[in-house]
N, C-alpha and C positions, 0 to 999 in steps of 0.2 A: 270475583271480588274476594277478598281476604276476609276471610271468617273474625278477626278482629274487627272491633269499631275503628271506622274512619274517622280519623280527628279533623274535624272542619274548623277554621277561625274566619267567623265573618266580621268583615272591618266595615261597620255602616252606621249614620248617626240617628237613623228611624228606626225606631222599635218594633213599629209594627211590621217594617218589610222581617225582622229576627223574627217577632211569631210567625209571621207567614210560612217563610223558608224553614224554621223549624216543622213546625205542622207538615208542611210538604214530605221533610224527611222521615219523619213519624210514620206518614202512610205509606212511605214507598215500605221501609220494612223495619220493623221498630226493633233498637238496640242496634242497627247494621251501621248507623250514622252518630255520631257523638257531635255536637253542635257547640262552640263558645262564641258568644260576641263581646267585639270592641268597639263602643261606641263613640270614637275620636280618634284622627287620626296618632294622637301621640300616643294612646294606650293600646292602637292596631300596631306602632310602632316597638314597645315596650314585647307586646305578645310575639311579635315576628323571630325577635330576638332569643326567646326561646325555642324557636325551630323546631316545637313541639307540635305541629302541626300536619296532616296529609295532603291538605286542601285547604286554599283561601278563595274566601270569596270578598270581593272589595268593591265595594259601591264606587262609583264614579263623582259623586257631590260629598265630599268632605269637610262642611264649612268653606274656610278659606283654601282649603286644600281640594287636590283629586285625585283620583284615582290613580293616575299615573305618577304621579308623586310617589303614592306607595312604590308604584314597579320601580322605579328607579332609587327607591332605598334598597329594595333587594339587590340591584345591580352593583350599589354603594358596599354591600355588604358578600359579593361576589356570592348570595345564597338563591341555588337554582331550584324552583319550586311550581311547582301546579295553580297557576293564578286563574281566576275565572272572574271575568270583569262585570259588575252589573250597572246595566245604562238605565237611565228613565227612557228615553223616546224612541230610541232604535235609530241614532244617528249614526249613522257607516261611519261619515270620515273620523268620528272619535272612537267606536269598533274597528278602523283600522290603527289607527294612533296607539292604540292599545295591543293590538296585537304587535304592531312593531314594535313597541317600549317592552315585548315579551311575555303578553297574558298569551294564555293558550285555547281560553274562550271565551265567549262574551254573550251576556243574555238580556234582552230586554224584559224587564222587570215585570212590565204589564202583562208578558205573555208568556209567563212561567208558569208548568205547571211540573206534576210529580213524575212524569217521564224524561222530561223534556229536562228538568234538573239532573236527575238520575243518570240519563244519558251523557249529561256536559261533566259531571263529576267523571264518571265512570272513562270518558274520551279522557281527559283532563289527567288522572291519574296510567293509564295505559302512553298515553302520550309520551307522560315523565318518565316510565319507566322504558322504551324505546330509545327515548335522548340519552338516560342515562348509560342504559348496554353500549350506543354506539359513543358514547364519550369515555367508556370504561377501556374499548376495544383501541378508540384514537389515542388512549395513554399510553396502551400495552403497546399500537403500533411506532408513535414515537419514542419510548422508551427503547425499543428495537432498534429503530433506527437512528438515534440518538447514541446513545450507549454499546451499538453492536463494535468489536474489532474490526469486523471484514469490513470491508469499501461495499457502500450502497450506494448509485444513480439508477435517478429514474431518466429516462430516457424516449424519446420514439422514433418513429421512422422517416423522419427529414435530419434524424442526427442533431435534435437540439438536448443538451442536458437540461431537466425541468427540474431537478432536486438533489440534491448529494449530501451526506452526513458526515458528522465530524472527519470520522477515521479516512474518510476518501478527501476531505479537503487536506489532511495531515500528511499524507501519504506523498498523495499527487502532487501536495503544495500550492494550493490556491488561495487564493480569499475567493469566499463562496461569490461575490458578485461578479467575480473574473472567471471563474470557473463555468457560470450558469451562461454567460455568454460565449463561452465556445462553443465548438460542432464536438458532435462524439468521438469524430474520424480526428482530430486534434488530440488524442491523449493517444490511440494509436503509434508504434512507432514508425510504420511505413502502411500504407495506403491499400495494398493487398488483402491484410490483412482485416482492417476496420470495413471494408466492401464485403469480404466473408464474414463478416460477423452479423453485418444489417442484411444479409439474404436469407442468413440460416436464420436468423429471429423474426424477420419480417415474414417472410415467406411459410416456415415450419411453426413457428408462437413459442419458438424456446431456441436454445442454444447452448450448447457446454464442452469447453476447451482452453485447453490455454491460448494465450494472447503475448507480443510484448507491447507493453508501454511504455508511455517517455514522463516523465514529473515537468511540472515546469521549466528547470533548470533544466532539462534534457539528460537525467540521469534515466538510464531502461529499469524496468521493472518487467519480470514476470510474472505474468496475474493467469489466474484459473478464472474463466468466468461462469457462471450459471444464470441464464437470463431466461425470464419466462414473459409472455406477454400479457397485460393486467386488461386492458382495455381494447379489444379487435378494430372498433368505432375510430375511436380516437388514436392506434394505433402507436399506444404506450405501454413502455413493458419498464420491468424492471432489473436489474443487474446486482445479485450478490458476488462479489470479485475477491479473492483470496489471494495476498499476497505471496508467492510463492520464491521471491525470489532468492533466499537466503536459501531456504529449500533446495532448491537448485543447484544453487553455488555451493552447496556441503556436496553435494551427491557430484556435483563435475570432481570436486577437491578428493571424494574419497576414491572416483574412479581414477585421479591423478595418480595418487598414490597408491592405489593397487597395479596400476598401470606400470611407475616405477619401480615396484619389487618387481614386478615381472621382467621388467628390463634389467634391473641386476641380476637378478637369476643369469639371462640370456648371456648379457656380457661377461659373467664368471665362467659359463659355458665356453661361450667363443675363443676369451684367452686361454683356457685351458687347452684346445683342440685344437685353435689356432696358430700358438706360441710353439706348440713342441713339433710341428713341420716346418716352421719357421726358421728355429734354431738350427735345425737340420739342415737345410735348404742354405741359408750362411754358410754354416759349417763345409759343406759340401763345396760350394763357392771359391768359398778360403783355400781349400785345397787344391781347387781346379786351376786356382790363378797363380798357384806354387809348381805348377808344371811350365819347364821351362817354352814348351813350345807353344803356350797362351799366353805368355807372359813376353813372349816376343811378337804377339798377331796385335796388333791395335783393334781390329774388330773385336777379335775374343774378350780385349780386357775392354770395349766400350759395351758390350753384351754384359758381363758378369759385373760390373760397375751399377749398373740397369737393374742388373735383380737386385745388389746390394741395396742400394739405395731406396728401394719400394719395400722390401723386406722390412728395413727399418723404418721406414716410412708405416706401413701396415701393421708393424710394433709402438712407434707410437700410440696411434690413433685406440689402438686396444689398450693402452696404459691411460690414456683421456678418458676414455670412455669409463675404464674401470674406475677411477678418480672422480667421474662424475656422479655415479652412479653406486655408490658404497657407502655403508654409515663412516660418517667420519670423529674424528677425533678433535671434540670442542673444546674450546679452554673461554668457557662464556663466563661472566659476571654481567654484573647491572653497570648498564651503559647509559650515556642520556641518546636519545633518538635523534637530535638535534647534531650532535656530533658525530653521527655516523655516517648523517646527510649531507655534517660539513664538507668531512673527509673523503666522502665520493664526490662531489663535487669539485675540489680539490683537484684531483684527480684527473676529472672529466674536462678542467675550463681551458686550457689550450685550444683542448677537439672544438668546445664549444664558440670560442673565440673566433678558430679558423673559417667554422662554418655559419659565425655570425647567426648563431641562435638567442631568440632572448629569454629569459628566464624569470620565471613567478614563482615565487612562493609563498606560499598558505599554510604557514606552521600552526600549529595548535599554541595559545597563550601559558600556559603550562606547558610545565619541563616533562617532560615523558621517558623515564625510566625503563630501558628494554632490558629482558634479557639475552644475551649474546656474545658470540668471539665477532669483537671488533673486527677482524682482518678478514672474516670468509664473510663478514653481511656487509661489507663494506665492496667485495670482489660481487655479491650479488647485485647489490643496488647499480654498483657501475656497468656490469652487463645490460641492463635495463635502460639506461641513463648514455650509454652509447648505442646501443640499437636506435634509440627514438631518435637522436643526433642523427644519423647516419639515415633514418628513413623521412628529415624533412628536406626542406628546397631550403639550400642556402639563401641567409637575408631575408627569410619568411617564416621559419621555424620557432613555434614558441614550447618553450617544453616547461610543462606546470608540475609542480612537487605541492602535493599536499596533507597535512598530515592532521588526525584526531584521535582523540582515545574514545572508547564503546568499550566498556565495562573493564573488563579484563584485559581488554585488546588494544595491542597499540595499529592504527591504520594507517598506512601511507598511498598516496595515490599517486603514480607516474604517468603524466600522461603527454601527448605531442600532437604538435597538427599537420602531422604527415597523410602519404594519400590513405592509412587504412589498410587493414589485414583482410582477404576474402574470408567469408565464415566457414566455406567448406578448410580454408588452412589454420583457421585458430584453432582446431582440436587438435594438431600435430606440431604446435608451433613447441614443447618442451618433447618432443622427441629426439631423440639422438640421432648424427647427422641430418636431420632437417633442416635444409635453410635453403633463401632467396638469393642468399649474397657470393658471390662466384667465386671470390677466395673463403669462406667461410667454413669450417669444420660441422658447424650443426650441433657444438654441445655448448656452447654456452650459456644457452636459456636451460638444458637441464641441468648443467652445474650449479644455476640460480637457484632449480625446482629444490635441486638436493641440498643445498646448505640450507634453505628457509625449512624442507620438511624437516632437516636435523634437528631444525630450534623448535619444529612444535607449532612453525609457521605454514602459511597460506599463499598461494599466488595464483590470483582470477585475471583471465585478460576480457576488455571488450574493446571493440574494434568496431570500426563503421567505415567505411569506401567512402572516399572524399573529407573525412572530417579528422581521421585520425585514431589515436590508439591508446588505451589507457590500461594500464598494470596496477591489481590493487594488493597490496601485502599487508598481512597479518603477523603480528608478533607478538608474542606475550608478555604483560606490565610487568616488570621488578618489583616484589612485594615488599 
């Protein structure tokens, strides 16, 4: 007990049960109890209000009032406090009626004595002090969970989500009652993965890796999870999930771009070493086909014709490449974003006509000021904008342009419902000569890479087997 006096307020309208129960206190240990009474309920009422009190004790006959009256001004008054209910005759169903209206104990008056008090104060106080640690702890926990950034579910092992916090309905995009009825293996992007997840945590009581996920709308997310098991019984854990995916998408974009300096390095290399056996080799040609006795063999001149042509050919392709692959020379201003879209498309609608594609767009309602040389982002977008053409089924092909602004950034989305990039080729898909297509060069999507990295821009692909393909670009807003 706390070396202060305990401040008791007895709400009773007999006086003599107040000497009694005072006396009582007296003998258990004098000064350790401080004693006041209210003789009516409306000046038990007046006293409560002061919440000056450690202890009440409230008789059950109030006049026209009872006891339970009082508890439920406390409830009126959302004030949680140590009640100790005193009966005449030791009727249960109204010691239980009391305990449910939130007394914490209850004494039949006739058989009270100075232990028997002592001990109901003493439970009574020790009581509220337990409610209150575990009601301190349920603030701090949903305050956590409330207010955390990371995505919280709780979760268990039949795969039902039982709980989720703001930032995880925000993220994933749910309404929490939409969300609470799906399976876990539903925010999963594919089924392997959501099976490895409920082994490692059901089986070992913990789990920590990345995952992909999908949002409702089916955009992926890369999430980090760390999930521990709360409950082994019941067979509920919990999931702290970190969105990593922007994360991600910087660290692909910055290996993008180390990636292409090192490819111009190479290709500076190549034409340098390349070029001057090259010339040579012409040169040499030239000469060989000014002798009269080649010049008279049709084999010799379809042979030396042979190397001309591939020579030049092999000189191109080293002139492409270097083109692709080199800072280049911008002549950008503040452009609207909308007219850059036009003007590739523009461009693109023949192709798209022939091949009966149909087209969506999802502009941002605002004008969106970019900066850039209209002619190389406009020669980027149509790379992009004829790839997806070119990879749906005529008469089925829908290709979606969508665009929004994120702070500083202007975002476009290109996307198509062709059959889908394998994941092992999306990391090679802006490499040089890379390509699926039989007449195709393979630099075109790096010529895209290298005029967006010129502007300061971005380009993430994601791709899925069977659903299609989607290009996301970044560019920076005209201030």
């Amino acid at each position: 007990m706390s070396d202060f006096p305990v401040n008791i307020l007895m709400i009773d309208d007999d006086e003599d049960d107040f000497f009694l129960v005072n006396e009582l206190l007296h003998d258990i240990s004098p000064g350790q109890y401080k004693l006041e009474w209210a003789s009516t309920f409306d000046k038990g009422k007046a006293a409560i209000n002061r919440r000056a009190h450690d202890v009440y004790l409230v008789d059950y006959r109030l006049g026209p009032f009872t006891g339970l009256d009082i508890l439920h001004y406390f409830q009126e008054l959302d004030f949680q406090a140590p009640v100790i209910m005193l009966t005449g005759k030791g009727d249960y169903a109204i010691d239980r009626e009391a305990m449910q209206a939130g007394a914490y104990d209850y004494l039949v008056k006739g058989d009270i004595t100075a232990d028997l008090l002592e001990r109901s104060i003493r439970y009574a106080l020790d009581e509220y002090s337990h409610l209150r640690t575990i009601e301190e702890s349920e603030k701090k926990y949903f305050g956590i969970f409330e207010k955390a950034h990371d995505l919280i579910l709780l979760a268990d092992c039949n795969k039902n989500i039982i709980d989720a916090n703001p930032a995880a309905l925000r993220t994933l995009r749910y309404e929490k009652d939409v969300l609470l009825n799906k399976h876990l293996r539903d925010l999963f992007a594919n089924k392997e993965q959501s099976d490895n997840f409920i082994e490692h945590i059901c089986e070992d009581g913990e789990a920590s890796r990345e995952y992909d996920f999908k949002t409702s709308d089916h955009q992926k997310l890369v999430v980090q999870i760390n999930a521990v098991m709360l409950d082994e019984v019941a067979q509920i854990f919990l999931c702290v999930i970190q969105d990593i995916t922007e994360r991600k998408r910087e660290e692909q974009e910055k290996q993008h771009q180390e990636k292409f300096v090192i490819t111009g390095r190479i290709a500076r290399v190549i034409a340098h070493e390349v070029r001057n056996p090259l010339t040579n080799i012409l040169l040499a040609v030239s000469q060989f086909k000014d002798d009269e006795a080649v010049s008279a063999s049709d084999d010799a001149m379809l042979y030396t014709d042979i190397i001309e042509r591939n020579c030049t050919r092999i000189n191109q392709l080293i002139t492409e490449l270097l083109h692709s692959t080199r800072m280049m020379e911008l002549h950008a201003s503040a452009v609207s974003l909308d007219r850059l879209l036009n003007n590739t498309l523009a461009l693109s609608r023949d192709r798209m006509k022939l091949n009966e594609i149909n087209l969506e767009l999802l502009l941002e309602n605002e004008t969106i000021q970019v900066v850039a040389d209209e002619e190389k982002v406009v020669i980027a977008f149509l790379n992009i904008v004829i790839n997806a053409i070119e990879a749906m089924t005529p008469g089925e092909g829908i290709l979606t342009i969508a665009t929004k602004r994120l702070q500083d950034k202007a975002i476009i989305r290109i996307s198509d419902n062709g059959p889908g990039i394998p994941e092992e080729q999306q990391g090679r898909l802006f490499d040089p000569f890379y390509t699926s297509k039989a007449k195709g060069t393979g630099l075109g999507l790096t010529s895209t890479q290298n005029i967006l990295l010129n502007h300061k821009g971005t380009i993430h692909v994601e791709s899925e087997m069977g659903k299609g393909t989607a290009f996301t670009i970044t560019l920076p807003i005209a201030q």
